[in-house]
C-alpha positions, 0 to 999 in steps of 0.5 A: 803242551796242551791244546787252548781256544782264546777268544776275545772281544777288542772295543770297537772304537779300536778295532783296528788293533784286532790283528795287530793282538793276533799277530802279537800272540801268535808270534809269542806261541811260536817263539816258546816252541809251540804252534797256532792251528787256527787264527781268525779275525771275525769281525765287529758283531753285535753284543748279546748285553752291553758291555762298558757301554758298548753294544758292538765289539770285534771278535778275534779266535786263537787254537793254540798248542803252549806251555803254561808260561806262554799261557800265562803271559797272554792272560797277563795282557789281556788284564793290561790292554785296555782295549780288550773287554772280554777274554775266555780262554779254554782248554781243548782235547784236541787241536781245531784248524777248520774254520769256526762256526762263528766266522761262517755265521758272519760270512752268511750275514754278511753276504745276506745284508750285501743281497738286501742292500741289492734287493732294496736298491733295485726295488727303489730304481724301479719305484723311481722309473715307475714314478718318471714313467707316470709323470710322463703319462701324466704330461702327455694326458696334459697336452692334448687337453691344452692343445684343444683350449688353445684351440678354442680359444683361437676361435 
């Protein structure tokens, strides 16, 4: 048996059917005796050119050790599921189990889009205590003012 590395992109409007492809070709691998060293959801990131339209898609990654039977029967529903756009499968020398460098990379991006999300709230809290302090200012400065015309015009 050899050592293959699949990746596909799913179509973002069925995205939800990533895991289900995954589990589908997992379970095929191992029922033909082989064996899956690596199965990964990526996730939706955005598409280096449009693809059908598209400019996002759901990226999912498979290290498998088949036969070519096994090999041949992923292929064949990559050409039948429309909701796969893009599929690549390549041979390896070895197995890979670690986590790959694609999913780090949206695990980094994620985590910096959750702190600038943070960051811009916090500076919009604080422009708006900044703006409700200020009118508070303002209203006091109001007062006194009003309170020596009311005076005046008392006597």
């Amino acid at each position: 048996m050899r050592h293959y590395e699949i990746v596909f992109l799913v179509h973002p409007d069925q995205s939800d059917q990533t895991q289900a492809v995954l589990n589908k070709f997992t379970s095929l691998v191992e029922s033909s005796g082989g064996k899956v060293h690596r199965s990964e959801d990526i996730g939706s990131r955005r598409l280096a050119y449009p693809i059908q339209d598209q400019f996002k898609a759901s990226y999912a990654l498979l290290n498998v050790e088949c036969n070519q039977e096994v090999l041949d029967e992923i292929k064949a529903s990559f050409k039948f599921n429309d909701s796969i756009i893009r599929d690549l499968i390549l041979t390896r020398k070895k197995e890979y189990s670690e986590i790959s460098a694609l999913s780090k990379q949206t695990e980094e991006d994620d985590e910096r889009n959750k702190k600038n999300k943070s960051a811009s709230t916090n500076k919009a809290s604080s422009a708006e205590k900044e703006a409700s302090d200020n009118s508070k200012k303002n209203k006091k400065e109001v007062q006194p003012e009003t309170e020596d015309k009311n005076e005046e015009e008392a006597k």
